[in-house]
C-alpha positions as CSV (number, residue, x, y, z in Angstrom):
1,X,93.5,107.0,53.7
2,X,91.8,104.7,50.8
3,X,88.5,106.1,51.3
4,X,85.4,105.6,49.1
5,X,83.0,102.7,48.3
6,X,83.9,99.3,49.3
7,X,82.1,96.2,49.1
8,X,82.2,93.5,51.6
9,X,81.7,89.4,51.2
10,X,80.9,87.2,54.4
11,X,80.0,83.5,53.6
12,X,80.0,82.4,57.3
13,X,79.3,78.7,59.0
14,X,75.5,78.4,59.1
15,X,76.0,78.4,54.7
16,X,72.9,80.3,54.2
17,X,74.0,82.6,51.7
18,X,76.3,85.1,50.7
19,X,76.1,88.2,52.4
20,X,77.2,91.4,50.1
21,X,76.9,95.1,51.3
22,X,77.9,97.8,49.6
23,X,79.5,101.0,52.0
24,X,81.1,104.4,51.6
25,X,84.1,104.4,54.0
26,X,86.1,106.9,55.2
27,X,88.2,107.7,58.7
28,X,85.1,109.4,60.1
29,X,81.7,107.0,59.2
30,X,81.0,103.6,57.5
31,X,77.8,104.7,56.0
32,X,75.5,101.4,54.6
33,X,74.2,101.9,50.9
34,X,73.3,98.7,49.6
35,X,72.9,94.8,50.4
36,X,71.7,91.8,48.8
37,X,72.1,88.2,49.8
38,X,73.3,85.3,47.1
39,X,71.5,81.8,47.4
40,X,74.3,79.4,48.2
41,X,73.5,76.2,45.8
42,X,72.9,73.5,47.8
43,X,75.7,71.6,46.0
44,X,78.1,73.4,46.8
45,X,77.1,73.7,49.9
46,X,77.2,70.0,50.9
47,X,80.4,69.9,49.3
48,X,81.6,73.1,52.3
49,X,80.1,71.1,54.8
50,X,81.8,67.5,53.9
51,X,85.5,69.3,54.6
52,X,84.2,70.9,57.7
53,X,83.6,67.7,59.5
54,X,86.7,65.9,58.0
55,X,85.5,64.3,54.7
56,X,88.4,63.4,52.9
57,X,88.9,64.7,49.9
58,X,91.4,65.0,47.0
59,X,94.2,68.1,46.3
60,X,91.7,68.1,42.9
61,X,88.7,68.2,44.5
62,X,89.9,71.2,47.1
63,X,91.2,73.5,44.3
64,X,87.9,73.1,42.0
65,X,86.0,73.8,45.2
66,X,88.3,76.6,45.8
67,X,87.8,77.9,42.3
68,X,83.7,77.5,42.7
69,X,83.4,79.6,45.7
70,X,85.8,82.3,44.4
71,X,83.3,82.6,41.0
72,X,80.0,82.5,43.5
73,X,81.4,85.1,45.7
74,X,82.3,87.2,42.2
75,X,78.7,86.5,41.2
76,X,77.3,87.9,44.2
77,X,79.7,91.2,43.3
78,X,78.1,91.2,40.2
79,X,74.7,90.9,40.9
80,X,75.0,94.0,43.7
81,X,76.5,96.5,41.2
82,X,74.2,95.7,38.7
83,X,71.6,96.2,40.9
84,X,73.0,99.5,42.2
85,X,74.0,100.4,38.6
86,X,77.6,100.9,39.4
87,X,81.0,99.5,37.5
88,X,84.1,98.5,38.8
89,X,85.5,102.3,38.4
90,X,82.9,103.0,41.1
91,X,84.2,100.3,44.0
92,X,87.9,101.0,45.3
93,X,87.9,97.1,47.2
94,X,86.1,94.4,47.7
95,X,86.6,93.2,51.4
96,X,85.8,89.2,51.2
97,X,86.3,87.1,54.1
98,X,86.2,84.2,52.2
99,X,84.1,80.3,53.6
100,X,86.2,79.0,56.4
101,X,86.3,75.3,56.0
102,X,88.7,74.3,59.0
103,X,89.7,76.7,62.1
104,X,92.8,75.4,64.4
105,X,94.0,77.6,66.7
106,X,95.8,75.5,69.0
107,X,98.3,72.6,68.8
108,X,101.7,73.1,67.8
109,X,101.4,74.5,64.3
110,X,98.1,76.6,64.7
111,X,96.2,77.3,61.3
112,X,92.6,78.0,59.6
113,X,91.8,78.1,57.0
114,X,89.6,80.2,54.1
115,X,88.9,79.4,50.7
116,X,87.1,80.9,47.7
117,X,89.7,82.1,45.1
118,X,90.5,85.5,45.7
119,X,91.9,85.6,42.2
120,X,89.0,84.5,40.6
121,X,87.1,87.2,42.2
122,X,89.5,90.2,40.5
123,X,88.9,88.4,37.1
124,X,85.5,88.2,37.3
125,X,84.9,92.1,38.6
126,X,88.2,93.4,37.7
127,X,87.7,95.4,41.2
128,X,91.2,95.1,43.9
129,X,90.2,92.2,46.6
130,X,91.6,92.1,50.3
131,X,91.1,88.5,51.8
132,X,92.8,86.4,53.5
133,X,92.3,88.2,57.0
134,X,93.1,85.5,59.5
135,X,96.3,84.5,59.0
136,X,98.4,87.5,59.7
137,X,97.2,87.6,63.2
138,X,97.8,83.5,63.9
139,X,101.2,83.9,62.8
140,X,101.4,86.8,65.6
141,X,100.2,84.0,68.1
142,X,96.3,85.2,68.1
143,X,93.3,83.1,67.3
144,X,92.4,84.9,64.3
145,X,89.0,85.1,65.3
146,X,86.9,86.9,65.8
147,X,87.7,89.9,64.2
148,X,84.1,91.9,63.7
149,X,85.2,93.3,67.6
150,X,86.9,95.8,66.1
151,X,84.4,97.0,63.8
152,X,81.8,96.6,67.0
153,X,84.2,99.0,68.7
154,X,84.5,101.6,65.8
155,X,80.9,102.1,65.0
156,X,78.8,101.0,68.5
157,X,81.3,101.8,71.3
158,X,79.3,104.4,73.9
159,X,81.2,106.7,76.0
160,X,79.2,106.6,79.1
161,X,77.2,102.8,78.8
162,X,78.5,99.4,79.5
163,X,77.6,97.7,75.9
164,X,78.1,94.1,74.5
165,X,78.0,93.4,70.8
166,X,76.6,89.8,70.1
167,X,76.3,88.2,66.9
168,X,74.6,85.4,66.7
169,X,76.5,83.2,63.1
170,X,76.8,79.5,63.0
171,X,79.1,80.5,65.8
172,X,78.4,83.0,68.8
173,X,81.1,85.8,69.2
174,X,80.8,88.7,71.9
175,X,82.5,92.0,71.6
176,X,83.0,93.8,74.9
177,X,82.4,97.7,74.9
178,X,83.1,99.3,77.9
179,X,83.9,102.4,78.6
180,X,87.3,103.4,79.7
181,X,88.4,99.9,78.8
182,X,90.0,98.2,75.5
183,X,87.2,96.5,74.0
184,X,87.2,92.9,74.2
185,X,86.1,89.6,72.4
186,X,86.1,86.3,71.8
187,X,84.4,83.2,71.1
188,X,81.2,81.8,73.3
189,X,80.9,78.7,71.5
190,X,77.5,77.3,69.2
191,X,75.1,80.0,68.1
192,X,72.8,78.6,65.3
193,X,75.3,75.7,64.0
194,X,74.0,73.1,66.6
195,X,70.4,73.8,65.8
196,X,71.0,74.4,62.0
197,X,72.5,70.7,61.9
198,X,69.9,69.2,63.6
199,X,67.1,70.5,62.3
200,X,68.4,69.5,58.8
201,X,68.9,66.0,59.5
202,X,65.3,65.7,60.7
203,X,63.2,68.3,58.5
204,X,65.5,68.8,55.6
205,X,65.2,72.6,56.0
206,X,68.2,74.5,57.0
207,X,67.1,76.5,59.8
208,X,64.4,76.6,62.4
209,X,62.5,79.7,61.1
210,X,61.4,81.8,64.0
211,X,62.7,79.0,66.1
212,X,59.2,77.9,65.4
213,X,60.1,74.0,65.9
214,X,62.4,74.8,68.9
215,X,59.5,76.3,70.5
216,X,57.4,73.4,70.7
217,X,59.9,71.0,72.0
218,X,61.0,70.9,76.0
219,X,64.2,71.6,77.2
220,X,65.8,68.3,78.4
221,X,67.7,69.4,81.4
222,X,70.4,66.3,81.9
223,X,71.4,66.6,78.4
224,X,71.4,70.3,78.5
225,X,74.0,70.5,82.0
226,X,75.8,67.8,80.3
227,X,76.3,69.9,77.1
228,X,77.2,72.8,79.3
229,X,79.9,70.6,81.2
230,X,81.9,70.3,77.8
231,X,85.7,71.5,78.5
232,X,85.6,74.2,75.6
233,X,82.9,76.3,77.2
234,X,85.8,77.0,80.5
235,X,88.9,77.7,78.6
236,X,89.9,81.2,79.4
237,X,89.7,83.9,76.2
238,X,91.6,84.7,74.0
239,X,89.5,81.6,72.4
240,X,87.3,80.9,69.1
241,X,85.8,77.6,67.2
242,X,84.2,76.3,64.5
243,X,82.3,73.3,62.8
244,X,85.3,71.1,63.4
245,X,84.7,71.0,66.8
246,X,80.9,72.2,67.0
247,X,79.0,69.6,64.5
248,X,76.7,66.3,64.5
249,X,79.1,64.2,65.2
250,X,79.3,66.4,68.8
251,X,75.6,66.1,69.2
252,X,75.5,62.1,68.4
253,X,78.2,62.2,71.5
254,X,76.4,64.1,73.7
255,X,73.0,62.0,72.6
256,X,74.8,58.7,73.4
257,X,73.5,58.7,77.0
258,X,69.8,59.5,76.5
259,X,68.2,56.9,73.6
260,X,65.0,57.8,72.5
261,X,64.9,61.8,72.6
262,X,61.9,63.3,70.5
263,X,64.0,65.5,67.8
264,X,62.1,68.3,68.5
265,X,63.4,68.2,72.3
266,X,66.8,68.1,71.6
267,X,66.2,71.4,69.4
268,X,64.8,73.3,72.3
269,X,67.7,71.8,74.1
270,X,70.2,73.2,71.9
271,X,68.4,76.5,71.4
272,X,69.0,77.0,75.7
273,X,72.5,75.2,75.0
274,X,73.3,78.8,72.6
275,X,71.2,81.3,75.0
276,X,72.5,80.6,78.4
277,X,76.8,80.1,77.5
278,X,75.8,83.1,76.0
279,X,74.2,84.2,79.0
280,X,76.7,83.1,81.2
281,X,79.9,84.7,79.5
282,X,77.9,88.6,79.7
283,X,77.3,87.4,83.2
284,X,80.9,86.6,84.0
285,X,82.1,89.7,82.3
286,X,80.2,91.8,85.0
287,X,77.1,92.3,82.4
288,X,76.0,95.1,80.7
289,X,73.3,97.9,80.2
290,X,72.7,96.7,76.6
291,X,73.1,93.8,74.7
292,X,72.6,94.6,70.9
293,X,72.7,91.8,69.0
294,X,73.6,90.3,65.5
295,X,73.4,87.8,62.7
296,X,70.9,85.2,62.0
297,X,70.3,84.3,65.4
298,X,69.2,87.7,66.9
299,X,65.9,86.6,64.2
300,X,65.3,84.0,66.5
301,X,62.2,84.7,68.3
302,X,63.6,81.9,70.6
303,X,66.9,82.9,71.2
304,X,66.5,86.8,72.1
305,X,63.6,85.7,74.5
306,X,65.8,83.1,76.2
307,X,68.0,85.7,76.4
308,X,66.1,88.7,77.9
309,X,64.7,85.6,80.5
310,X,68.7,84.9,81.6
311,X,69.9,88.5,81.8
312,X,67.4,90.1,83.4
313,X,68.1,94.0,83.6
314,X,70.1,93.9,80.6
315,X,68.0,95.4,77.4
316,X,68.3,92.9,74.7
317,X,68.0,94.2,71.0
318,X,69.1,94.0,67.8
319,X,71.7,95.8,66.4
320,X,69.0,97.1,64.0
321,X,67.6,99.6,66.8
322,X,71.0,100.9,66.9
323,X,71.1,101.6,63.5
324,X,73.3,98.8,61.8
325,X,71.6,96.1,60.1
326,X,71.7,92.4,61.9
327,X,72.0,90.8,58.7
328,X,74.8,93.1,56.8
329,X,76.9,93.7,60.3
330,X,79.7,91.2,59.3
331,X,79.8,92.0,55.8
332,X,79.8,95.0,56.7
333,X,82.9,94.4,58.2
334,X,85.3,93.0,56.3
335,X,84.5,95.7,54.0
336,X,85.6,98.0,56.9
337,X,88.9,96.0,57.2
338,X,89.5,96.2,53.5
339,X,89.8,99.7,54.1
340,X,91.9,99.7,57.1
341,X,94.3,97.3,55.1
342,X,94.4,99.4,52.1
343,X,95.2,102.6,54.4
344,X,97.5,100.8,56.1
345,X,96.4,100.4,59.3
346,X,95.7,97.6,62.0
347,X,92.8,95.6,61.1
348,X,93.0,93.1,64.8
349,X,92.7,93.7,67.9
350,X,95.6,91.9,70.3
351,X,93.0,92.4,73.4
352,X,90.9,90.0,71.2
353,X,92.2,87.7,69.2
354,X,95.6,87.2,72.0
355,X,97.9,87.8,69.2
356,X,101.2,89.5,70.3
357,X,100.9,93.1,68.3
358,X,98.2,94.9,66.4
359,X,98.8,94.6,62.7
360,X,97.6,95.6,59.3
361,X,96.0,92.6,58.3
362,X,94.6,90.7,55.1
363,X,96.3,90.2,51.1
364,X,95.6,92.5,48.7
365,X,94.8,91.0,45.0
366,X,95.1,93.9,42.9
367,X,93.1,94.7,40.1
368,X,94.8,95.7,36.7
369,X,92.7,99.2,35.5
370,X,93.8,99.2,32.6
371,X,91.2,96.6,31.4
């Protein structure tokens, strides 16, 4: 077993920053030392967005924005240990998920997609990197996605209590723990994308802070059942998604047959759009005792009481309570897969992602020492 510090990197689809955690890792605990999160420069982050909704763009202007995110991500590596006082000699891999720009997992020739130069990041911090920790899995017949169930099931599965682990990203994903079972996953659909897009467009801000603005709008309830009657939210699991389907252009769609919405309407719209698919997939799973819940969402006043309101019975919290940070949880994991890699052992889970076999997952960039 590789055990010893690790450092995870998760730059996911909301684009708010990038999420670095420091952990000490071995076969028995994943114990949390250290965080800090990275401005992402709004630049570069319209730049991300442009490819996710299908902006075309040159084989130049891919590989310099490759080579940008892979020297941000090292950055935010750099910043950390400095922080923490620690050198390379101190961190035995740097887990780094790398900024999904496009996620396909059906058709005849599935394929995602991750970029931020892995390469770049060994130069920079002359530590051994693990990324690319999709791929392995597609090319097994899974989705790739989402992988954090496994992590979910490793650190917050309860022998004797039916649990759900949500987190609440750009996208919603929802880990099933329950006992006696092989814990499941997938998929739910928009968590904080929808409302992240919108709000942008009409306050220039890049997320409704305490779903403050949500709050005063009213739910429109035709455009909400029509949002709901989308065909994605009724394909069966194994299934996951992504700003190439989730985006503006899905909203202006939706909007098409009601003119005249106040903005601030169609946010508290969307904000019930994210809790009740939420809602309804713990429902249809047979529920649970406790939801503890993840990411940016679960900071969303809104959201968790929208929540609570749907799933009555079920104690809502964050994964905080529990005693992982919200915030760190997916960074948190990819620095846990980096060490499952490195030891050699399966990083997915088949009852998940649908792929045909467990596997060790993920590419290892090695670092030269000698330096």
């Amino acid at each position: 077993m590789k055990s010893g510090r690790y450092i995870g990197v998760m730059s996911g689809t909301s684009l708010d920053g990038v999420d670095v955690v420091l952990a000490a890792i071995d076969e028995r605990m994943v114990a949390q030392q250290a965080s800090y999160c990275h401005p992402f420069p709004p630049a570069l982050r319209e730049d991300v967005l442009a490819i996710c909704q299908g902006q075309s763009l040159t084989l130049s202007q891919m590989g310099q924005l490759d080579c940008r995110l892979g020297r941000l991500f090292a950055e935010a590596v750099q910043i950390l240990l400095h922080q923490q006082g620690l050198g390379k000699e101190d961190i035995t891999a740097i887990g780094c998920h790398g900024q999904t720009v496009w996620h396909e997992p059906q058709g005849e020739a599935p394929n995602t997609l991750q970029i931020g130069d892995n390469n770049q990041i060994v130069a920079l911090t002359g530590i051994t990197v693990v990324g690319d920790f999709r791929r392995r899995d597609m090319a097994l017949g899974g989705q790739g996605a989402p992988l954090v169930p496994a992590f979910h099931q490793a650190v917050l599965m309860h022998p004797g209590e039916r649990r759900m682990v949500l987190n609440i990203g750009g996208i919603a994903n929802l880990s099933l723990l329950i006992p006696g079972k092989v814990a499941g996953g997938y998929d739910t659909g928009p968590g904080n994308m929808l409302m992240d897009a919108w709000i942008w467009r009409h306050q220039g801000v890049g997320y409704d802070k305490d779903g403050a603005w949500g709050s005063g709008g009213t739910v429109v309830w035709p455009l909400l059942q029509q949002m709901q009657a989308d065909p994605w939210f009724a394909l069966p699991a194994p299934k996951s998604t992504g700003r190439e389907y989730f985006n503006l252009a899905w909203i202006a769609r939706q909007l098409a047959h009601f003119p005249g919405l106040a903005p601030q309407d169609v946010q508290a719209t969307l904000a019930e759009l994210t809790a009740s698919t939420i809602a309804e997939q713990v429902s249809l799973n047979g529920g649970c005792e406790r939801l503890l819940v993840c990411g940016g969402g679960s900071r969303n006043p809104l959201l968790m009481t929208r929540l609570a309101a749907h799933l009555s019975g079920t104690q809502v919290m964050t994964t905080d309570e529990a005693g992982i940070s919200g915030d760190d949880m997916e960074a948190l994991a990819f620095a846990w897969l980096a060490w499952r890699t490195l030891s050699g052992l399966p990083g997915n889970l088949p009852s998940v992602t649908g792929a045909r076999e467990a596997s060790v997952i993920g590419a290892i960039f090695p670092a030269n020492r000698s330096r």
